[in-house]
C-alpha positions as semicolon CSV with decimal commas, in nm:
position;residue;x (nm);y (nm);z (nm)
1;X;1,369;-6,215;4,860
2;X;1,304;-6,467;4,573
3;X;0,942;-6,450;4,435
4;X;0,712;-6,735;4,436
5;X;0,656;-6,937;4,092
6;X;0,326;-6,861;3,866
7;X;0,080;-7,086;3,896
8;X;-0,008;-7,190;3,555
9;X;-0,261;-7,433;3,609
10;X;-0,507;-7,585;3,896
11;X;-0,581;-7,927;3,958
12;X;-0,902;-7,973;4,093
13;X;-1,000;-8,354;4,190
14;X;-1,356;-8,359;4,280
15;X;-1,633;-8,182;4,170
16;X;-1,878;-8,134;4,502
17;X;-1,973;-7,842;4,589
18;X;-1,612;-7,755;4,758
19;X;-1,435;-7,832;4,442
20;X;-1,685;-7,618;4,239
21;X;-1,669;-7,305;4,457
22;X;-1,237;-7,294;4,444
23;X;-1,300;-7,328;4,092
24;X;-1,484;-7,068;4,081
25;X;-1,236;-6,830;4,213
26;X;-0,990;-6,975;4,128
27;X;-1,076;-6,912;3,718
28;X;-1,279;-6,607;3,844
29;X;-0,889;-6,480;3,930
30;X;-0,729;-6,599;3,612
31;X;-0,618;-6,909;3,658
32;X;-0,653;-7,199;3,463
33;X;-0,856;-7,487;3,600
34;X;-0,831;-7,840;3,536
35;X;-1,133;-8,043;3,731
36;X;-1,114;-8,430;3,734
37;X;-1,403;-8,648;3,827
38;X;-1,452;-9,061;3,769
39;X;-1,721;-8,958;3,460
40;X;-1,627;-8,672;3,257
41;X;-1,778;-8,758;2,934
42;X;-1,999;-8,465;2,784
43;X;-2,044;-8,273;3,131
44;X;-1,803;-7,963;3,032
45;X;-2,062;-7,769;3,009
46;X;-2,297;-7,866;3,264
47;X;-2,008;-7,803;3,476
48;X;-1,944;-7,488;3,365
49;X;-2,338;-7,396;3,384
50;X;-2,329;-7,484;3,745
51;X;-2,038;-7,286;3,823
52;X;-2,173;-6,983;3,705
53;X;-2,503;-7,079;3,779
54;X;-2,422;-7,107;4,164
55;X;-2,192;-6,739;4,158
56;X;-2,283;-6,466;4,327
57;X;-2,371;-6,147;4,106
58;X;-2,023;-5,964;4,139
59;X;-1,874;-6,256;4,071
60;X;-2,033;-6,372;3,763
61;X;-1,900;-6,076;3,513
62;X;-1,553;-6,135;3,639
63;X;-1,594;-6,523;3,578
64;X;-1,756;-6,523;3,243
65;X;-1,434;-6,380;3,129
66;X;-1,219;-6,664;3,173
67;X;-1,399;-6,989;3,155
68;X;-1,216;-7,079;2,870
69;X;-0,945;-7,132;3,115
70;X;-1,178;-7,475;3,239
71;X;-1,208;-7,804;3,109
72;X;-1,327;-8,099;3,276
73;X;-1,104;-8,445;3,279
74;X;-1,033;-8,723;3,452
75;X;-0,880;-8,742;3,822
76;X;-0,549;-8,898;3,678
77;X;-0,560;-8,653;3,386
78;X;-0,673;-8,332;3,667
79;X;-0,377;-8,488;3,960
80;X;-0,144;-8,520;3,587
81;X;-0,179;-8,160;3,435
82;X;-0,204;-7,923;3,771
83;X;0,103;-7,740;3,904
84;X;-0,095;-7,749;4,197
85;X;-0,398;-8,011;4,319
86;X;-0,631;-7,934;4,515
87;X;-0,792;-8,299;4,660
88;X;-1,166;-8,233;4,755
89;X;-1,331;-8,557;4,722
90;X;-1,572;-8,722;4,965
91;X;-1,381;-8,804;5,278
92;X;-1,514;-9,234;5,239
93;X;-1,276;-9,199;4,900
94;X;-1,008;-9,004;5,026
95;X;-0,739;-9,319;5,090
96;X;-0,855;-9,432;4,754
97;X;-0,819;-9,179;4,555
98;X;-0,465;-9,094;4,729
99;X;-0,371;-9,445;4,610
100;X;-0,528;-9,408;4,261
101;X;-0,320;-9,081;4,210
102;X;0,009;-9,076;4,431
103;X;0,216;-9,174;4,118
104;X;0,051;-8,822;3,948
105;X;0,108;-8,636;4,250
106;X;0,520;-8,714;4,314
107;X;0,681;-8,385;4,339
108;X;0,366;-8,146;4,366
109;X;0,204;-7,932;4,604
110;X;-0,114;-8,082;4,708
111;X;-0,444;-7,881;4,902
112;X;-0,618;-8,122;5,117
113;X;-0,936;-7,927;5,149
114;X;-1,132;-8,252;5,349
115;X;-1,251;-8,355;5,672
116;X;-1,364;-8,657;5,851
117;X;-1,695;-8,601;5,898
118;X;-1,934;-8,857;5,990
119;X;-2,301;-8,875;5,805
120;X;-2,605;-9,114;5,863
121;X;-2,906;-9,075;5,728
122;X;-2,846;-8,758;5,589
123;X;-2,770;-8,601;5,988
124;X;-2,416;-8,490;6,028
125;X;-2,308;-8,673;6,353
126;X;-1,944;-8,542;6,357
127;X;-1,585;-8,579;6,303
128;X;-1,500;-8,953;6,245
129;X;-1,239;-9,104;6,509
130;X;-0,926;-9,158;6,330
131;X;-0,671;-9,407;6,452
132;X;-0,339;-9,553;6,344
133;X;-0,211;-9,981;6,348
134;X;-0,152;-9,844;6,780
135;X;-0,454;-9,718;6,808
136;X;-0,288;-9,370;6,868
137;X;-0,542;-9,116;6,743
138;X;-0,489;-8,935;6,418
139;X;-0,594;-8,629;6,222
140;X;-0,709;-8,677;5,821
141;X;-0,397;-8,466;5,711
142;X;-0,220;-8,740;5,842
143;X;-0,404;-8,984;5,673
144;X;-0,314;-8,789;5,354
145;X;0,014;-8,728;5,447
146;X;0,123;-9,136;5,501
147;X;-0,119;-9,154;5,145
148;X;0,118;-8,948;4,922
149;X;0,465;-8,978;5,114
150;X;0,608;-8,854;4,770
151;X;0,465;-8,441;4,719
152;X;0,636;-8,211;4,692
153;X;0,475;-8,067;5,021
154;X;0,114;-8,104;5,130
155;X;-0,134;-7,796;5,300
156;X;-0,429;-7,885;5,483
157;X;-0,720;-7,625;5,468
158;X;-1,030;-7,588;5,617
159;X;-1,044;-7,847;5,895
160;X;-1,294;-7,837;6,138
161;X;-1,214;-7,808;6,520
162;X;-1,513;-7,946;6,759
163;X;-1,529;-7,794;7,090
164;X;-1,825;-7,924;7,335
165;X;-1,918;-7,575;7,529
């Protein structure tokens, strides 16, 4: 049985509060983290203040050991440097993003950690009705999946399932 390749180094593209708490355990376990976001310019550390800000108490002696294993870039740069990226941006920027990056993301594993959820006003409203040019419907890991033909191979986590009881 061949053993799986090290991870050297996370790509993180988004900083929300999804992309902050896989940081977190994510450097909390060792690994190195690179987090890309449009702005990055002289937020390091407020980043870094916010993820250990936000940790809970077990976790914050294990994670002040290795936050030298952060910095905070650009989405290319984050999508560029990551043996694996992990895309948890706003689901309205998801196509965009994809598009912005797909060049950056030929030949890697990529975590879709989104879902289309619909907002107004602040009131979640639910999952947004996908469709394709047929009007067939669709899920987002498909609209991911048509977004960066190119990777290496894609995983879709944490997507919601709706069930009217």
């Amino acid at each position: 049985m061949s053993q799986a390749p090290e991870v050297k180094t996370i790509g993180i593209v988004g900083t929300g509060d999804v992309g902050i708490a896989l940081a977190r355990g994510f450097l909390r376990d060792g690994h190195k983290v690179v987090m890309g976001t449009r702005k990055p310019d002289g937020k390091e550390k407020e980043f870094l203040e916010k993820l250990t800000k936000t940790a809970f108490e077990d976790e914050k002696q294990g994670l002040s050991k290795h936050t030298e294993g952060f910095s905070l870039t650009t989405q290319e740069k984050a999508a560029h440097q990551g043996d694996v990226v992990i895309l948890a941006v706003n689901w309205a920027a998801v196509e965009h993003v994809c598009k912005e990056l797909k060049d950056h993301l030929k030949g890697k594993i990529v975590v879709d950690v989104n879902n289309p959820l619909h907002f107004e006003g602040g009131k979640f409203l639910g999952l947004l009705p996908l469709k394709d040019s047929k009007g067939n419907n669709r899920s987002g890991g498909e609209v991911v999946q048509e977004a960066l033909p190119q990777s290496k191979g894609l995983l879709f986590l944490f997507y919601f399932c709706f069930v009217r009881l």
